[in-house]
N, C-alpha and C positions, 0 to 999 in steps of 0.2 A: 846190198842195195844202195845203202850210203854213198860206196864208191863211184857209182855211178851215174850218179847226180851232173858230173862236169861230162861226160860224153853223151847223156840221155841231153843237155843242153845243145850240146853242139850239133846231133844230129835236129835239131829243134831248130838253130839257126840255119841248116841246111847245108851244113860241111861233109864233104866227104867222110865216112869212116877210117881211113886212113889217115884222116887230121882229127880224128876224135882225142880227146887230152884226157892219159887216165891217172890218176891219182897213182904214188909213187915212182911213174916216169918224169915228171917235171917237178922242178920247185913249187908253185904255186897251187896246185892242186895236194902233194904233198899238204903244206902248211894248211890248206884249207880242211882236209882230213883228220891233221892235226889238230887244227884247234875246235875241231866237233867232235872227237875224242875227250878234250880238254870240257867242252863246254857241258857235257853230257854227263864228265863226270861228277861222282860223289864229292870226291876231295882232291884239290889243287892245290898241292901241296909245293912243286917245282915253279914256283912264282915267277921266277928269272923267266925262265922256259917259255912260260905264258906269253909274260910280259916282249918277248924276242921275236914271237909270233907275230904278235900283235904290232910291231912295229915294221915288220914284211908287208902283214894283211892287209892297213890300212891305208896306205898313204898310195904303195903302190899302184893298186885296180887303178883308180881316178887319174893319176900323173903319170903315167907311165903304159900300162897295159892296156889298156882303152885306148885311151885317145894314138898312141904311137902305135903300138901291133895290131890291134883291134881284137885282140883277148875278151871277148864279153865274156866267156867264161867265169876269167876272176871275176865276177860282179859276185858272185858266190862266196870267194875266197874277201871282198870286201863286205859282205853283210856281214860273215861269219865273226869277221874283224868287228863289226862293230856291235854286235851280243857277245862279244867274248872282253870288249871294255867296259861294256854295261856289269858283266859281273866280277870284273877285277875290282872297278870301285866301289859297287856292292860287297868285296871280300874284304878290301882295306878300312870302308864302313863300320863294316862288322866286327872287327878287328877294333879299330876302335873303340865300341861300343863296348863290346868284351873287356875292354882296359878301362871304359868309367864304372862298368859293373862290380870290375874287383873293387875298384875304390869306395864305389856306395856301400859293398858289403861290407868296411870295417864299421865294427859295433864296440864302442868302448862298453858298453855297458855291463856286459858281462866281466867287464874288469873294472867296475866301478869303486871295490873297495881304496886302490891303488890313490886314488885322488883326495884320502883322507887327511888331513892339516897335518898332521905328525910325520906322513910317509919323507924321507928323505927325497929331492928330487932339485935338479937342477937343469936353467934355462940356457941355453945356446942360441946367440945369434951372429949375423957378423954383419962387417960395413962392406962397404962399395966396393974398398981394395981389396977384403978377405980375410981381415984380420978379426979371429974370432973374438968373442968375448962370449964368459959363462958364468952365472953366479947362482947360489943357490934360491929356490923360492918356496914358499909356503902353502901360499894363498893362490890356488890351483883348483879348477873346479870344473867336472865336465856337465855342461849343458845341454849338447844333443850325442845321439851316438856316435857321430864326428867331429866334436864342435869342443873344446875346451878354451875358459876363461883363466886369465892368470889376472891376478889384479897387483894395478904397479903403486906401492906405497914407496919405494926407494931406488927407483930407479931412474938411471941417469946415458951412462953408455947406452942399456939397455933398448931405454925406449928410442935413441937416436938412430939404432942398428934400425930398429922394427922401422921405424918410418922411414928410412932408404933402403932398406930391404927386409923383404915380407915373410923369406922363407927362414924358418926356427925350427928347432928339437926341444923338444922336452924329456928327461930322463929322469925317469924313475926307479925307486930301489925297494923291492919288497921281497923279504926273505933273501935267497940268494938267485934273488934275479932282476934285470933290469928293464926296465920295458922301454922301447923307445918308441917316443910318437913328434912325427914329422908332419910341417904342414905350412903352409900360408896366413897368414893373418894378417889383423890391421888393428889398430891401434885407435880407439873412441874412447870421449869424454864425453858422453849423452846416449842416452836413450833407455830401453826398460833394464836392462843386465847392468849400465854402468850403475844406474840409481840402486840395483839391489846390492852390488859388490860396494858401492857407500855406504849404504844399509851394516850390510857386513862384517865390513871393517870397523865400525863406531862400536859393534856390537861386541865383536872380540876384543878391542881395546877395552873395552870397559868390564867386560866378565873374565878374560882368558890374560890378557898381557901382564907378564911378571914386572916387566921394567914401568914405569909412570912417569919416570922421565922423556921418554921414546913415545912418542905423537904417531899415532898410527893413523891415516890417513888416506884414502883410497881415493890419486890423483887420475885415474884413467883404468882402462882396463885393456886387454889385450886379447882379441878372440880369435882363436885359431880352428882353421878347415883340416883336419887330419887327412892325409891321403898317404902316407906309408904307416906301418905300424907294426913291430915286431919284437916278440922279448927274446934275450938273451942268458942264457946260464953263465955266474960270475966264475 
């Protein structure tokens, strides 16, 4: 019945039957069949395909078919074009959405022990040109299920990397595995987290530091948005 659509029109406009346009004798009917196949289906998996359609379907009904041959028909093959746009950018939407979803699902917290003072673990970042720098840290804390604080008492390259570029790794080592967490951050001296990581830091200098010559001081802190996050076996 679908098929029929472009000749049940024509005899509509008052063409002879022998100028009736049936789908798989022309281009244009063709593509329009096509992409109501496309549009009907479950999964659109052949994007390209879609997409190849859709640049037949749309442009030409309006500039071309109309107005020069006087093809009303296409006006079919141009709606179709343009519900068949409507859910491509609804599919690459979605597609998107699906790639912040993965991101909001990581949850450090079930790997919370990992962030303990003792765990071995080391910061990575790098400058502008790409020259890495890595040094190890301590003072490592995760705050939200995505969100970990580093607090900077010695840091110098470090924090110059963080404020011309945002993105870091953190590595960590428990048992014989490594975990790595990837992310963006930024770099503050204010507000409720910096005040507790000074809190902190006063507090481990004076109950936990071996050395008392070494001023442990918590000049800023560094908090990062985790969006990769995967361990590794050493």
């Amino acid at each position: 019945m679908v098929m029929m659509i472009y000749p049940f029109f024509g005899g509509f406009l008052g063409r002879e039957m022998q100028f009736w346009i049936m789908p798989g004798t022309l281009p244009c009917p063709t593509v329009a069949y096509t992409l109501l196949l496309f549009i009907t289906a479950k999964r659109r998996d052949n994007i390209i395909l879609f997409f190849l359609l859709l640049v037949w379907a749309v442009p030409f009904p309006p500039l071309v078919q109309i107005p020069k041959y006087k093809v009303y028909e296409d006006s079919i093959m141009f709606v179709l074009g343009l519900i068949g746009s409507v859910f491509l950018i609804k599919k690459k939407k979605k597609k998107k959405g699906h790639f912040d979803s993965l991101r909001n699902h990581i949850n450090l917290k079930v790997h919370k022990e990992i962030f303990e003072i003792h765990k071995d673990a080391v910061f990575a970042t790098a400058s502008n040109e790409g020259i890495a720098n890595i040094v190890p840290i301590h003072s490592k804390h995760l705050v939200a299920r995505d969100k970990v604080l580093i607090s900077d008492q010695f840091m110098n390259k470090t924090k110059q990397n963080v404020m011309n570029n945002p993105y870091v790794t953190v590595s960590i080592k428990e048992n014989k595995k490594i975990y790595k967490i990837s992310g963006k951050c930024i770099y503050k001296t204010s507000g409720f987290l910096y005040a507790m990581a000074v809190r902190g830091a006063k507090k481990y200098a004076k109950n936990n530091a071996t050395n008392r010559n070494i001023k442990i001081n918590c000049k800023g802190i560094i908090l990062m948005r985790v969006n990769k996050f995967k361990i590794e076996n050493i």
